[in-house]
LOFI-842728 format. One line per field, with one value per residue: residue number from 1; z, y, x of N, C-alpha, C in turn. Coordinates in pm, whole numbers, plus 50000, padded with zeros to 5 digits. Example, Ala and Ser with C-alpha at 12.3 -4.5 7.8 and 13.67 -1.06 7.14 Angstrom:
2
num = c(1|2)
nup = c(50780|50708)
nnorth = c(49431|49775)
neast = c(51319|51285)
caup = c(50780|50714)
canorth = c(49550|49894)
caeast = c(51230|51367)
cup = c(50780|50787)
cnorth = c(49670|50003)
ceast = c(51320|51290)
REM end
This chain:
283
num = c(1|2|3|4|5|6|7|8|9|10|11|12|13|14|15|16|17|18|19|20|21|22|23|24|25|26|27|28|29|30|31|32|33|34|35|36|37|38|39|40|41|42|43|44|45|46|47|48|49|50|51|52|53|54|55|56|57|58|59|60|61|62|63|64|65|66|67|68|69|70|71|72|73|74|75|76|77|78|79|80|81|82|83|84|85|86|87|88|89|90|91|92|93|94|95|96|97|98|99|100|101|102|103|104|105|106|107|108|109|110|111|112|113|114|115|116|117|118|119|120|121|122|123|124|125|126|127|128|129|130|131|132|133|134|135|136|137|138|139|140|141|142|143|144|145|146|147|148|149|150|151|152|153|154|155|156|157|158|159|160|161|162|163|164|165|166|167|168|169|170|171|172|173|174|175|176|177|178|179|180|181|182|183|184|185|186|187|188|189|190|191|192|193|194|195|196|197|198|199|200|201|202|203|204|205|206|207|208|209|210|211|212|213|214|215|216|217|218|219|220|221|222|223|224|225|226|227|228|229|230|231|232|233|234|235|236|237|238|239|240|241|242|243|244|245|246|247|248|249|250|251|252|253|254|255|256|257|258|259|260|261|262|263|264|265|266|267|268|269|270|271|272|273|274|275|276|277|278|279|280|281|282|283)
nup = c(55168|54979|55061|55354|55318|55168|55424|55609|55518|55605|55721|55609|55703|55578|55369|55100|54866|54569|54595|54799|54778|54538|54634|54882|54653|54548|54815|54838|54645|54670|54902|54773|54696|54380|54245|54024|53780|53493|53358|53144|52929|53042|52930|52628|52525|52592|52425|52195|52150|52213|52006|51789|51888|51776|51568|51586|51738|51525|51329|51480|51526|51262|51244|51223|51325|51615|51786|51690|51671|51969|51961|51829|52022|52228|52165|52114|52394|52447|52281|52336|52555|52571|52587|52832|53050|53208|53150|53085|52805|52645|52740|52574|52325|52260|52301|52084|51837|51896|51889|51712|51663|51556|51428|51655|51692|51519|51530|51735|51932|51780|51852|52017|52319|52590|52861|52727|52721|52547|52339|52500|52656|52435|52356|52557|52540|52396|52485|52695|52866|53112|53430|53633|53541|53647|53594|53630|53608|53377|53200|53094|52789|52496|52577|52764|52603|52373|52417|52667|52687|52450|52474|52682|52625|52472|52638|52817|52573|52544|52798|53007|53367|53379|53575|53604|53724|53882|53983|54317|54333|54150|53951|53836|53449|53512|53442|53655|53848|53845|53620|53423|53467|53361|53101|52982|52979|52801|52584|52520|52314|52155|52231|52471|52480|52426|52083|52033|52203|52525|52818|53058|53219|53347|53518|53666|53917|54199|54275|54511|54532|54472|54368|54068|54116|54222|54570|54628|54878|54962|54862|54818|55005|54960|54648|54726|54785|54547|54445|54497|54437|54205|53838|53690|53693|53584|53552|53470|53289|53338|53595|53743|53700|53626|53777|54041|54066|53941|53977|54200|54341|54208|54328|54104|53760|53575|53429|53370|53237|53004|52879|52816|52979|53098|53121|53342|53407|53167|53172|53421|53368|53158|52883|52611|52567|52542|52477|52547|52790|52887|53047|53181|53404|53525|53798)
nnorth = c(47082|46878|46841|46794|46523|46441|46408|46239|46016|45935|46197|46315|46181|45959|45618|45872|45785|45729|45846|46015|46194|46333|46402|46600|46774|46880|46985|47185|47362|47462|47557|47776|47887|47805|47666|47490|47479|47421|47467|47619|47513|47256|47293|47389|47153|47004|47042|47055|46748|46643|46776|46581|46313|46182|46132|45932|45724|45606|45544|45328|45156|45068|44869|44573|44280|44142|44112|44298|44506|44549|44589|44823|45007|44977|45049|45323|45452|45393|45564|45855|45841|46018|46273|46430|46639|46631|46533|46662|46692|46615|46801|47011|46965|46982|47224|47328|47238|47124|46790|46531|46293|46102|46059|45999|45733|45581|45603|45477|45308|45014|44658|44386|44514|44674|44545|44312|44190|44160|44001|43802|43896|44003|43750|43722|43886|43836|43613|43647|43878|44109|44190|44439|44734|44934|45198|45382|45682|45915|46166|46481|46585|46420|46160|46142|46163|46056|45835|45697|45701|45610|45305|45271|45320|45052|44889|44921|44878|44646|44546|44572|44709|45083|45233|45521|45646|45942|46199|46406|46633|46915|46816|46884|46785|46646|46501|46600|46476|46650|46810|46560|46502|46698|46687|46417|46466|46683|46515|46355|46268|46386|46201|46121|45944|45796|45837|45675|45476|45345|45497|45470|45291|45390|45530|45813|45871|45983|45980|45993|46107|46332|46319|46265|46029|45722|45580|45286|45235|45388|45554|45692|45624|45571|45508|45254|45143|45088|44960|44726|44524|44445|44303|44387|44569|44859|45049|45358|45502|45672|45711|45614|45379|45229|45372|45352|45114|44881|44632|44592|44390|44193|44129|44042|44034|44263|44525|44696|44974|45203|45466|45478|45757|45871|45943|45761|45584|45415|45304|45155|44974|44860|44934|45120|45465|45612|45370|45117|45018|44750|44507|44287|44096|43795|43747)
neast = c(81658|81725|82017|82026|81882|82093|82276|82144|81941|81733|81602|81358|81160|81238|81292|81467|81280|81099|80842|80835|81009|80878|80659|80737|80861|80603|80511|80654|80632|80364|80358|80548|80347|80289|80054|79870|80005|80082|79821|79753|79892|79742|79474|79466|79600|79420|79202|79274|79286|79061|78934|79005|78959|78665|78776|78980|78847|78679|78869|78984|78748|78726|78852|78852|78926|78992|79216|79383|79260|79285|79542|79637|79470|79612|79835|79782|79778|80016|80090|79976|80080|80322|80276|80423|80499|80636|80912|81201|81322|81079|80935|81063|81051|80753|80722|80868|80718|80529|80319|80203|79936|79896|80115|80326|80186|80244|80552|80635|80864|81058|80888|81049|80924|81108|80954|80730|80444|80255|80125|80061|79837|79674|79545|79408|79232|79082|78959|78821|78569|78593|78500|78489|78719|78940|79107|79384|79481|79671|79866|79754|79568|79688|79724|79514|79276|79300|79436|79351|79057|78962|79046|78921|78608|78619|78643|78401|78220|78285|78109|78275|78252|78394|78636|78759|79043|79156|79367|79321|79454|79594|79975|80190|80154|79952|79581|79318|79096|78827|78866|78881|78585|78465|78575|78473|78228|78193|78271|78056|77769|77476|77304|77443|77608|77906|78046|77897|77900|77709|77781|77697|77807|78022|78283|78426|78648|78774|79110|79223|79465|79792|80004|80232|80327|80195|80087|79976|79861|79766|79543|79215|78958|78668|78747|78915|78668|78487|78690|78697|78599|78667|78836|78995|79299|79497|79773|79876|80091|80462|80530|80290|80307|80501|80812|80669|80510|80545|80613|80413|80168|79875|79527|79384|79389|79604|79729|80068|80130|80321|80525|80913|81056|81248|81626|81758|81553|81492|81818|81752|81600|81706|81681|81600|81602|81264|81128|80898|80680|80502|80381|80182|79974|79817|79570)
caup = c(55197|54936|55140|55459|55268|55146|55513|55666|55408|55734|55741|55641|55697|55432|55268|54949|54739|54420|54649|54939|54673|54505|54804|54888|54603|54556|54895|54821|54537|54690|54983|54728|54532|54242|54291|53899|53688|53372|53336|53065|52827|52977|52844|52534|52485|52610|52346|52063|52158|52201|51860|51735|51952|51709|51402|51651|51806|51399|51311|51574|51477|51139|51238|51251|51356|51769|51841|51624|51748|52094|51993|51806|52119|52348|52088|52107|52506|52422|52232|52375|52684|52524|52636|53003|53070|53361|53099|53037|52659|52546|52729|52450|52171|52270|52304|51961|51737|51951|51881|51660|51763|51478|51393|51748|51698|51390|51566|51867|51909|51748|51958|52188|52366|52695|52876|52646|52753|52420|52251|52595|52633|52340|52344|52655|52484|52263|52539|52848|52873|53237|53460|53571|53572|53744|53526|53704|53439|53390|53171|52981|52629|52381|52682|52852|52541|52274|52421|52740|52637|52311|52535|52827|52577|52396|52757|52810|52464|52578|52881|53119|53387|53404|53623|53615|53865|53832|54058|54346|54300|54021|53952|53699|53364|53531|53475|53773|53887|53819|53481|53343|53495|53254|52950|52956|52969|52666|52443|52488|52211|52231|52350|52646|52414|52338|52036|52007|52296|52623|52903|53179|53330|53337|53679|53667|54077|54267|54354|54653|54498|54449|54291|53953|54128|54344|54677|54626|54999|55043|54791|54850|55084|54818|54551|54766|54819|54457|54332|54596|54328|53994|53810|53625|53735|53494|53598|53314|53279|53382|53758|53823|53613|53612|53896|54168|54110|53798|54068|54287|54291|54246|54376|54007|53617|53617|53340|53398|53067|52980|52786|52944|52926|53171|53126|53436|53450|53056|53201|53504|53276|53083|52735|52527|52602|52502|52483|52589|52867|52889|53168|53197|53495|53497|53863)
canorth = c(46949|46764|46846|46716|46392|46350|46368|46205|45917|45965|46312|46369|46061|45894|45697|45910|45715|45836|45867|46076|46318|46367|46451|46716|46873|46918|47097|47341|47447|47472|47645|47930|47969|47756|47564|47411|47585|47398|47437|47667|47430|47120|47326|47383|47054|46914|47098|47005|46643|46667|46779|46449|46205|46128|46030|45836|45603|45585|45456|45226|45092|45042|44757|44402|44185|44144|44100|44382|44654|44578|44571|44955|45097|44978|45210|45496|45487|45429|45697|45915|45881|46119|46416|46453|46790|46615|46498|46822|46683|46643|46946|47104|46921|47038|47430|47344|47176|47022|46641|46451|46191|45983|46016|45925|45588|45494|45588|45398|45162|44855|44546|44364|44651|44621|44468|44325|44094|44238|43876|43737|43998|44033|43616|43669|43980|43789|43534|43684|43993|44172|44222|44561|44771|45005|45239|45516|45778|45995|46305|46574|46595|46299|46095|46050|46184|46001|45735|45633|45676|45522|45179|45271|45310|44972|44799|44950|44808|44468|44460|44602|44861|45110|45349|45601|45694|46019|46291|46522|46721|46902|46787|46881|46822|46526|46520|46592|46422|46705|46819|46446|46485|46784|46635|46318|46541|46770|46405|46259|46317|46441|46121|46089|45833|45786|45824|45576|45373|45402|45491|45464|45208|45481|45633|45934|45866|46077|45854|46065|46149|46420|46325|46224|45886|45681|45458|45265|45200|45532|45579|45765|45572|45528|45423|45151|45053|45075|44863|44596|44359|44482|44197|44411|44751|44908|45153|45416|45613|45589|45759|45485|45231|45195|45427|45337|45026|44788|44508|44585|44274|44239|43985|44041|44103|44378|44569|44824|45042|45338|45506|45530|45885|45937|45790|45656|45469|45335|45233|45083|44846|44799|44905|45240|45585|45639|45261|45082|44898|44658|44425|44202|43976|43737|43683)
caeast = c(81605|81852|82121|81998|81866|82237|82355|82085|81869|81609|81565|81220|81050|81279|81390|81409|81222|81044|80733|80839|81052|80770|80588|80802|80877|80492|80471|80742|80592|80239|80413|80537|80179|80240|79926|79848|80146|80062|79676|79715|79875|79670|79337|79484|79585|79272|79093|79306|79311|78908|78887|79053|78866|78620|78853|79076|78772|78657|78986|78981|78644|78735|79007|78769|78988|79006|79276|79454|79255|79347|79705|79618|79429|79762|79945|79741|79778|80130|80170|79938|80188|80449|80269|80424|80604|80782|81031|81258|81311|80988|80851|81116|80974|80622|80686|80913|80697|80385|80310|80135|79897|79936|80281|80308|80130|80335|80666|80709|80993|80990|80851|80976|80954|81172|80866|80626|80331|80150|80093|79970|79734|79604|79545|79372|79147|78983|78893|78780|78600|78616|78395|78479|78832|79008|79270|79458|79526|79809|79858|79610|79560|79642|79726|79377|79135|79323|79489|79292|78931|78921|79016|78806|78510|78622|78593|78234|78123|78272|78012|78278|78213|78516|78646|78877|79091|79243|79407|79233|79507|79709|80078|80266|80061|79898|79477|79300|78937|78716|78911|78823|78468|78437|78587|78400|78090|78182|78287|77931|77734|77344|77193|77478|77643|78082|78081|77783|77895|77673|77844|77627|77885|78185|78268|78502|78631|78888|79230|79304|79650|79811|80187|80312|80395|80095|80117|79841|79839|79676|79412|79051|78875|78548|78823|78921|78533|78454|78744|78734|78536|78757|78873|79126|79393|79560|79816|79919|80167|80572|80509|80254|80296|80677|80857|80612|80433|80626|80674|80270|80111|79748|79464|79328|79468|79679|79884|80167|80175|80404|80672|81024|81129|81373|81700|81775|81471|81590|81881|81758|81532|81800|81625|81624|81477|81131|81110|80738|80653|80361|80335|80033|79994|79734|79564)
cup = c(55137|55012|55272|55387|55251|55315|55612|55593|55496|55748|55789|55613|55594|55462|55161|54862|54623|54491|54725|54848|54641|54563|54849|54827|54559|54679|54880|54732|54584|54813|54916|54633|54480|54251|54174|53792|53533|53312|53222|52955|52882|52917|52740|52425|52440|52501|52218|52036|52140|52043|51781|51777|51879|51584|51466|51663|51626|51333|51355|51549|51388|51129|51318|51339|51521|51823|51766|51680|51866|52054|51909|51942|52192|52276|52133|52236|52547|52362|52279|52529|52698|52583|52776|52991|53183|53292|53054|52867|52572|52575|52627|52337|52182|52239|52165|51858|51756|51893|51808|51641|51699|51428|51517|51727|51608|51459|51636|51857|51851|51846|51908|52243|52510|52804|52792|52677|52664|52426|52382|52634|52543|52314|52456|52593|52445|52307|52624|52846|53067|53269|53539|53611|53611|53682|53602|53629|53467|53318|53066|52847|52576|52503|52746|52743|52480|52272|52515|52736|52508|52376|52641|52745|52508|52462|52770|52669|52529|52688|53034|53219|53429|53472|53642|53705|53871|54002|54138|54366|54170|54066|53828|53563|53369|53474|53623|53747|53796|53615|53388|53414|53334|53133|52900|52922|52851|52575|52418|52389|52256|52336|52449|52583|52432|52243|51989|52134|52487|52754|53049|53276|53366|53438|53669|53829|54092|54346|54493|54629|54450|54378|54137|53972|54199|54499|54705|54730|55064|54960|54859|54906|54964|54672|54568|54725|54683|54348|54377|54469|54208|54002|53715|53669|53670|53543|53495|53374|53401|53539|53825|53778|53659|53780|54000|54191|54001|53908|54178|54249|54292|54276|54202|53867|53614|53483|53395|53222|53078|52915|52883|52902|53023|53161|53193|53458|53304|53116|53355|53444|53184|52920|52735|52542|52484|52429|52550|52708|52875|52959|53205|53291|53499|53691|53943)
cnorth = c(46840|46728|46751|46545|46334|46296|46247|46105|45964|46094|46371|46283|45943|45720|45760|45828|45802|45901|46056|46228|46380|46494|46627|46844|46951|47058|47216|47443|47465|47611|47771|47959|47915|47640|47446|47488|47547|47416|47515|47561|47314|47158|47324|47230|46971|46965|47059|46823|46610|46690|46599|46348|46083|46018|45908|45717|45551|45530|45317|45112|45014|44885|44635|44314|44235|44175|44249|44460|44668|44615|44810|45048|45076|45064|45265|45497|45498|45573|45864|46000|45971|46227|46441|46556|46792|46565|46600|46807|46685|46762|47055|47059|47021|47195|47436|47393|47089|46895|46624|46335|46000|45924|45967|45771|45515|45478|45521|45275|45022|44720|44442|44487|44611|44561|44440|44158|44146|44090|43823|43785|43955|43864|43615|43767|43933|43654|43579|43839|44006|44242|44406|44619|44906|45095|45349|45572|45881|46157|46367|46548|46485|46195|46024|46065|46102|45847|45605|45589|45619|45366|45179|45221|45146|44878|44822|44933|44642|44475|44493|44746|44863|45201|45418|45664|45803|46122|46383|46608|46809|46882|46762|46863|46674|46592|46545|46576|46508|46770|46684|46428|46585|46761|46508|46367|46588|46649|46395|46329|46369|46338|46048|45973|45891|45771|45718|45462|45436|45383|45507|45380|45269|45531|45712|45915|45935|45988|45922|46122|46292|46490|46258|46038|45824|45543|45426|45180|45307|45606|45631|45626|45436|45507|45330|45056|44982|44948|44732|44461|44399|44367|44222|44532|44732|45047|45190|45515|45589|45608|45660|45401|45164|45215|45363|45202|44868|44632|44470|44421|44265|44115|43980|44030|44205|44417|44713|44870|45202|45398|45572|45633|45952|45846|45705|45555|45368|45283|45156|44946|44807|44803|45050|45327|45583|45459|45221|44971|44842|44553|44425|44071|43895|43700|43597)
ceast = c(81694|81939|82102|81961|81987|82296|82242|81965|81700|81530|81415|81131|81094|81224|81377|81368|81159|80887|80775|80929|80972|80671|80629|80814|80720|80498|80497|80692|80465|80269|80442|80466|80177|80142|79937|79947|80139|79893|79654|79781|79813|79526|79379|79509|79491|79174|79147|79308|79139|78857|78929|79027|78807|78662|78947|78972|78754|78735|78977|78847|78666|78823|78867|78818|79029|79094|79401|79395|79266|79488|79706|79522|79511|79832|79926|79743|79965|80190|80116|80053|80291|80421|80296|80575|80655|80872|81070|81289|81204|80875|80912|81037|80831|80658|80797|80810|80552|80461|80197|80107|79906|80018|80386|80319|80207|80491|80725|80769|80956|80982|81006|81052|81040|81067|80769|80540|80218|80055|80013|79825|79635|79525|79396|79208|79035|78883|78787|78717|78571|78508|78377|78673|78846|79129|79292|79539|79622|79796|79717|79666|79560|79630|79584|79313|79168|79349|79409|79133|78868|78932|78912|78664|78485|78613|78479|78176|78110|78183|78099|78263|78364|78477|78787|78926|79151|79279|79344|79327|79588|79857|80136|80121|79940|79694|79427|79127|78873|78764|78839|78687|78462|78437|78514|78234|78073|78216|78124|77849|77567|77249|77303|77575|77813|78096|78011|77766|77872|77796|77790|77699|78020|78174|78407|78530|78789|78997|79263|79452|79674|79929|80194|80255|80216|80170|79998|79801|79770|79590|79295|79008|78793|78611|78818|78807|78490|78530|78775|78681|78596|78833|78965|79166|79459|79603|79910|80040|80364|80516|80475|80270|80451|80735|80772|80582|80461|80587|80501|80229|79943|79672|79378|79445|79493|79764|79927|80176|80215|80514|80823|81051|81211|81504|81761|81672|81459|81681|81842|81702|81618|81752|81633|81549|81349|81104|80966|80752|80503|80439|80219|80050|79852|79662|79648)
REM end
């Protein structure tokens, strides 16, 4: 298929973009059996990241001041982001040495990160809360338990309803829908609670996707329906955040957040591997 792509950009519906690659290389591999190829380390993960939930949101609590613990729950989704075993370097680190979630959070590059709409953000945090949002989540383990649900939950205190958008397929060590149905089930505590915070406004919904990357011109139907009135999207992770959608525009507030870990897409931004992006557009 490369081959022909080199002679032909057209080939198979091109052009190669990061989409339509994607695309492909999915099939091939579905074509010879490998359906979900990582599911044994994203359970494992998911179970060690699950254990640490609690002390993470408890942390997070502990920080008073508004506008600081937004700027510590954008970490921990920052740093949570490390765990993606589509980067061939840090799937070495992992089967080294694992990751740690907190030495993580302390490590990441120093600000200004090569996009950084932190300070605007965080300005806007402390004004406005949202009426409901829209995040489209990326990988298992620290990634969604650690990184994504400690903010999700910290929007459903503020009053907004969230929903999560995740994968109806597997790809690579992405989450998939019914996986984060499950784990949101086993966090809640006896009376149905996060960790104290109700979540009766949380919707676990199926993006229709099935790649790394998204084209959020072809989303689930009942995604669409659900997020027609969201007054904020938040797209995580490099695939969607960066690679696919850096530039999307939205009829709402919008952030792109993710860690660069490939280094062509460092050097296309013109800033340093495993570098942060945050992009916050305002309406």
């Amino acid at each position: 298929m490369l081959e022909e792509l080199k002679k032909n950009p057209e080939s198979h519906g091109g052009p190669p973009d990061c989409i339509l690659l994607c695309r492909l290389r999915e099939l091939i591999l579905r074509e010879l059996g490998f359906h979900d190829i990582f599911k044994k380390v994203k359970d494992e993960e998911n179970a060690k990241a699950m254990s640490l939930f609690e002390g993470v949101v408890q942390r997070n609590d502990e920080i008073e001041d508004g506008e600081k613990r937004a700027e510590n729950l954008i970490r921990g989704i920052l740093a949570g982001n490390i765990f993606d075993l589509g980067s061939a370097q840090l799937a070495e680190v992992f089967a080294k040495d694992g990751m740690s979630f907190l030495a993580s959070c302390q490590n990441l590059l120093s600000r200004p990160w090569v996009i950084d709409d932190l300070d605007a953000f965080k300005s806007k945090w402390t004004k406005k809360s949202w009426e409901k949002a829209v995040i489209f989540v990326d990988n298992s383990g620290a990634d969604i338990i650690l990184g994504i649900l400690p903010f999700a939950r910290e929007l459903l205190r503020r009053g907004t309803k969230v929903i999560l958008a995740a994968n109806d397929m597997p790809s690579i060590n992405d989450i998939t829908y019914l996986e984060l149905v499950e784990i949101v089930n086993k966090l809640k505590d006896e009376n149905g609670k996060l960790a104290g915070v109700d979540v009766s406004d949380l919707i676990v919904a199926n993006s229709g996707n099935d790649l790394p990357v998204i084209d959020l011109s072809s989303v689930a139907p009942e995604l669409a329906y659900m997020a027609s009135d969201a007054d904020l999207v938040i797209l995580e992770g490099m695939g969607r955040g960066i690679e696919t959608n850096l530039y999307a525009q939205m009829k709402c507030d919008s952030i792109k957040i993710g860690m660069v870990k490939h280094p062509e897409v460092a050097q296309f931004l013109g800033g340093r591997l495993y570098d942060c992006v945050f992009k916050f557009n305002e309406a």
